[in-house]
C-alpha positions in Angstrom: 79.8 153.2 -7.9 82.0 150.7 -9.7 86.1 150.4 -9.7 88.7 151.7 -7.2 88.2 155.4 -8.2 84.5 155.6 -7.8 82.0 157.7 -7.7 84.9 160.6 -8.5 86.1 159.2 -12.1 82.6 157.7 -13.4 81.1 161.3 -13.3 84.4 162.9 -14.3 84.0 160.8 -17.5 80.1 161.7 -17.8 80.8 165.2 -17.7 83.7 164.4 -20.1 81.3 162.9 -22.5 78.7 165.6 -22.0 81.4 168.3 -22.9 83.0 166.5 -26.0 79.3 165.1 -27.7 76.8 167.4 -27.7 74.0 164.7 -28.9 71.3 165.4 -26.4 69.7 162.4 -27.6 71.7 160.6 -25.2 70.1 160.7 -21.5 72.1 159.0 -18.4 70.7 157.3 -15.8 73.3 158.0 -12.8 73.3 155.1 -9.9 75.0 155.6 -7.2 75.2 156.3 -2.9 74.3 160.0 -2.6 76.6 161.6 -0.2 79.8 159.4 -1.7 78.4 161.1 -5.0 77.4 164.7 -3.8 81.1 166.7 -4.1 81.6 165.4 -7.4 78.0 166.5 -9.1 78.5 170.2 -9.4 80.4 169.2 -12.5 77.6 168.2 -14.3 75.2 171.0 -13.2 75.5 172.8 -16.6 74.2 169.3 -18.1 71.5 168.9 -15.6 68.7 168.2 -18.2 70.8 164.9 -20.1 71.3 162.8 -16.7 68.9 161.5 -13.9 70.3 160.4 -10.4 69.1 157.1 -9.3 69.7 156.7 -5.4 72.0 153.3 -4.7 72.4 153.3 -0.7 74.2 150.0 -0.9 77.1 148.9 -2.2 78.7 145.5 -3.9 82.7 145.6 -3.3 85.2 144.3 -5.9 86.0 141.4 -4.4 82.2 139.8 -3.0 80.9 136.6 -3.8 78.5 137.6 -7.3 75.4 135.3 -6.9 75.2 136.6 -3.2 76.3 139.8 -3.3 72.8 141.0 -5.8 70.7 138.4 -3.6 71.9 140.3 -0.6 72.1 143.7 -1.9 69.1 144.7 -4.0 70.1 148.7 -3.3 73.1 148.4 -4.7 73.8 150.2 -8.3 74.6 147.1 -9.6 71.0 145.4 -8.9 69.2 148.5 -9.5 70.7 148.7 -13.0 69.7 145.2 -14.1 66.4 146.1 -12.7 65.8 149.0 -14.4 67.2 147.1 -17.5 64.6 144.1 -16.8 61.5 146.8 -16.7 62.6 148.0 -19.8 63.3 151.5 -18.3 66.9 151.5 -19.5 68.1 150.9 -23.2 71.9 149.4 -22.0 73.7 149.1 -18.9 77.5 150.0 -18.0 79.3 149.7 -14.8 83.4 149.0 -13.8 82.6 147.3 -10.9 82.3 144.0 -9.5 83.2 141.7 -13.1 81.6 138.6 -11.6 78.5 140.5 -10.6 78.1 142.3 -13.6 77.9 139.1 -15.5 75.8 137.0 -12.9 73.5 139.8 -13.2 73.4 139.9 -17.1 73.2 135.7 -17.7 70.4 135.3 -15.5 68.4 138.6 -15.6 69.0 139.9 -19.5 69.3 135.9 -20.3 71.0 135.1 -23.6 69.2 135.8 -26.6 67.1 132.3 -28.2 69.8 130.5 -30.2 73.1 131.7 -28.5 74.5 128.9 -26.2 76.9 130.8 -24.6 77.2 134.7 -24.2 80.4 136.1 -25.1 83.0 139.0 -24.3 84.6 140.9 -27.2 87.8 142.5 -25.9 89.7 145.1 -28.6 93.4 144.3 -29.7 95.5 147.4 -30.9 95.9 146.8 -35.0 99.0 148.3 -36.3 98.0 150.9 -38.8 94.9 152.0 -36.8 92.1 150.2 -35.5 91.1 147.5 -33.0 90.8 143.8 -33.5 88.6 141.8 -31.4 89.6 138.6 -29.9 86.5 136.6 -28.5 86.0 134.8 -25.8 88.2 136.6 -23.3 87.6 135.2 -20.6 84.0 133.7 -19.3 83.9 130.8 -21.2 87.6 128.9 -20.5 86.3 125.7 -21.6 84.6 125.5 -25.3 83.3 123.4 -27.6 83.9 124.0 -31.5 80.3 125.3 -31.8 80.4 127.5 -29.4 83.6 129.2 -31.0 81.2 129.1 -34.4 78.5 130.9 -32.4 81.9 133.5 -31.0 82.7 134.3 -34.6 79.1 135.2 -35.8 78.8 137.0 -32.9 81.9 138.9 -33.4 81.5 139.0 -37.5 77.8 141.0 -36.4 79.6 143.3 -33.8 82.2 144.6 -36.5 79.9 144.9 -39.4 77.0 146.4 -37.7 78.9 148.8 -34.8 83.0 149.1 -36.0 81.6 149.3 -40.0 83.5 146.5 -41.5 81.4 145.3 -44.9 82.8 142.1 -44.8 84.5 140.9 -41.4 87.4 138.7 -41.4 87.5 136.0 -38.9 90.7 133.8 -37.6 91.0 131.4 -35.6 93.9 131.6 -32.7 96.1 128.5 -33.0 99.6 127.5 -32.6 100.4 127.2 -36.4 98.7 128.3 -39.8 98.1 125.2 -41.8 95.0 123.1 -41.2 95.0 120.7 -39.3 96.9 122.0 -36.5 95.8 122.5 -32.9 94.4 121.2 -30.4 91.3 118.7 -31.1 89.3 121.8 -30.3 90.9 123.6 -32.7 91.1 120.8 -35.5 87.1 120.7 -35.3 86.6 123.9 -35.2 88.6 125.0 -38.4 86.2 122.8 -40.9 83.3 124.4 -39.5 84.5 128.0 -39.8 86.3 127.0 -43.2 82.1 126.2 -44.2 80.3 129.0 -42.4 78.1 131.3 -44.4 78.1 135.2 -44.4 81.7 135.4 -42.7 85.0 135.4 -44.5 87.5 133.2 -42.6 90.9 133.7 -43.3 92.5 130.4 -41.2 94.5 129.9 -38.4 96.5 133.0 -37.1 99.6 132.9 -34.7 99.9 134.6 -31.4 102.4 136.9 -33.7 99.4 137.8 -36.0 97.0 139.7 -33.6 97.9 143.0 -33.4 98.1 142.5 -37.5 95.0 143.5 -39.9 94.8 140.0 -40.9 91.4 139.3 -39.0 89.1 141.8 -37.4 87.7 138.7 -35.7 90.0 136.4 -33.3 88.2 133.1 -32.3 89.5 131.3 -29.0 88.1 129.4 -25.4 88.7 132.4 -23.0 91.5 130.5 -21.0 93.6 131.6 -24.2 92.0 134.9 -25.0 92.3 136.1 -21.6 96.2 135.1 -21.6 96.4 137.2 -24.8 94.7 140.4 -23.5 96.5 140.2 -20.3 100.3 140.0 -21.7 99.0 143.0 -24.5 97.7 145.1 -21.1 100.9 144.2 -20.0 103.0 145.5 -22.7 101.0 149.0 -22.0 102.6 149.1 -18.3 106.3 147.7 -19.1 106.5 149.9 -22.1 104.6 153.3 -21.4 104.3 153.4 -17.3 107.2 151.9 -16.2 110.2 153.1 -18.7 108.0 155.9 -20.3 108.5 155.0 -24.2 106.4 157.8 -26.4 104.6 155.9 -29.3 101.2 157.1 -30.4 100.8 152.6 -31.7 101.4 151.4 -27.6 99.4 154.4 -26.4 96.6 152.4 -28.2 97.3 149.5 -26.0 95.8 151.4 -23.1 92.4 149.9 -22.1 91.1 153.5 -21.7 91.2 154.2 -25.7 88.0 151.6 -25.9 86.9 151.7 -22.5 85.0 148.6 -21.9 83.9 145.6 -23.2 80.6 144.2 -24.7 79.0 141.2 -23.4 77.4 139.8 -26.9 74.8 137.7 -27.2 72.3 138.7 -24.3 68.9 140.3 -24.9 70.5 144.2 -24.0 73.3 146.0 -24.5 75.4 145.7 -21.2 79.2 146.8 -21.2 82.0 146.2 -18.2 84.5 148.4 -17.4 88.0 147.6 -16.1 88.6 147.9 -12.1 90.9 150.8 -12.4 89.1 153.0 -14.9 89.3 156.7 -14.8 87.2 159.5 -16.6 88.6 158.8 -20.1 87.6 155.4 -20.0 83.8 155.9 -18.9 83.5 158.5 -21.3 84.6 156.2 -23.9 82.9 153.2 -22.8 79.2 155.4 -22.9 80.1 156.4 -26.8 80.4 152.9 -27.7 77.4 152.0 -25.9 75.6 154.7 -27.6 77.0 153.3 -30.8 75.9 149.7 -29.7 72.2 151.2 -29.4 72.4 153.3 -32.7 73.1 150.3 -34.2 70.4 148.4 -33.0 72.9 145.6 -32.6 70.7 143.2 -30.5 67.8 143.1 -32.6 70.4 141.9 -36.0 71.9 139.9 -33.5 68.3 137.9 -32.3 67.0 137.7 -36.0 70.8 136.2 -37.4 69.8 133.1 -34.9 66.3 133.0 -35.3 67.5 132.4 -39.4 70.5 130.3 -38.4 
């Protein structure tokens, strides 16, 4: 039941999923109000045996207070996923609704996993010649400490290795020049402790000019900065592509939809949010990388890394 264009584009992107991977492995859990759901679900009828519909009579709107909205609300898709999640009836959990809800809901019923002082959102960056970067935090965390970005770029070294396949993950940190020393004093501490961190390679300080490069598949920041980032690259998308129609297969990349959501790292269970205004291409591709989260079995390399460290 989450974004503007719900329940019609979440089970338009199910079926679209259903239709493009045949890996039957992969069984849905549905939530959602009934009747606002009934015209949309003969589109899924020849898939009836890889989804379950879970009743959700109430609803949390975009704009409700989080903390209150789940205490208030315990029908809603949004509590009744965590729940499920909590009994250990789900393996991950993916919605587009209510952001603030979505990550009251995984902080204080997943919980962070032992070791990880502050969960973390990984949000992808275009790269040119192909690919994503990942800039962590991006946006829940505005005010950091240096080892809390430390924490980011392990957690964002284990995402690409173990889901995106990079061997060795490169790792930058955002900053407003490339030699050491430069920065902010957040940035001046963190640098020697990177420079020194084990099973990563860090490649420095990048410039705002070097994210969209294949310099670092790993971009460190506070998320006051890394939410300014992926805001003006959203923004590109919708000067560029929506507005004065300019055809480039590189900016089509810069629409959210390609990756379709982002991962909360370093909670107990896989839980990924979707973007207010996403349609059917962007559900379908958020439940493949969830399933590629899972196949992975992210979490678990994630909870033994800081049980070691």
């Amino acid at each position: 039941m989450g974004g503007d264009y719900a329940p019609a584009e979440a089970i338009k992107g199910v079926q679209m999923y259903f239709e493009q991977v045949p890996d039957s492995s992969v069984h849905l859990l549905l939530i959602g109000n009934a009747s606002a759901s009934e015209p949309y679900m003969p589109l899924l009828e020849p898939f009836r045996h890889r989804f379950t519909f879970v009743e959700a009579a109430e609803l949390i709107g975009m704009h409700e207070h989080p903390t209150r909205a789940l205490k208030e609300k315990p029908h809603s898709s949004i509590s009744i996923g965590f729940g499920l999640m909590h009994k250990g009836k789900i393996d991950a959990f993916i919605g587009a609704g209510n952001t603030g809800a979505m990550l009251v809901g995984a902080m204080y019923t997943i919980k962070a996993i032992e070791g990880v002082l502050r969960p973390t959102i990984a949000t992808p960056l275009p790269r040119v010649g192909g690919g994503f970067n990942f800039i962590l935090d991006a946006g829940i965390n505005a005010d950091c400490k240096p080892e809390h970005l430390v924490q980011f770029a392990q957690l964002g070294a284990l995402y690409a290795r173990h889901v995106l396949g990079e061997e060795v993950p490169k790792v930058g940190l955002l900053n407003i020049g490339e030699e050491e020393g430069k920065g902010n004093l957040l940035c001046q501490a963190t640098y020697p402790l990177l420079k020194e961190l084990p099973g990563i390679e860090f490649v420095g300080n990048l410039e705002g000019r070097d994210v969209f490069l294949d310099k670092a598949h790993v971009i460190v920041c506070e998320g006051f900065v890394g939410n300014v980032v992926i805001k003006m690259a959203e923004s590109i998308y919708d000067i560029f592509k929506v507005n004065r129609g300019v055809q480039d297969s590189f900016l089509d990349t810069f629409n959210f939809e390609f990756y379709g959501g982002t991962p909360i790292l370093g909670i107990n269970s896989p839980v990924i949010i979707g973007h207010g205004i996403s349609h059917a291409f962007a559900f379908r591709n958020m439940i493949e990388i969830t399933s590629n989260i899972i196949s992975s079995d992210l979490m678990a390399k994630i909870k033994e890394h800081f049980k070691v460290n």
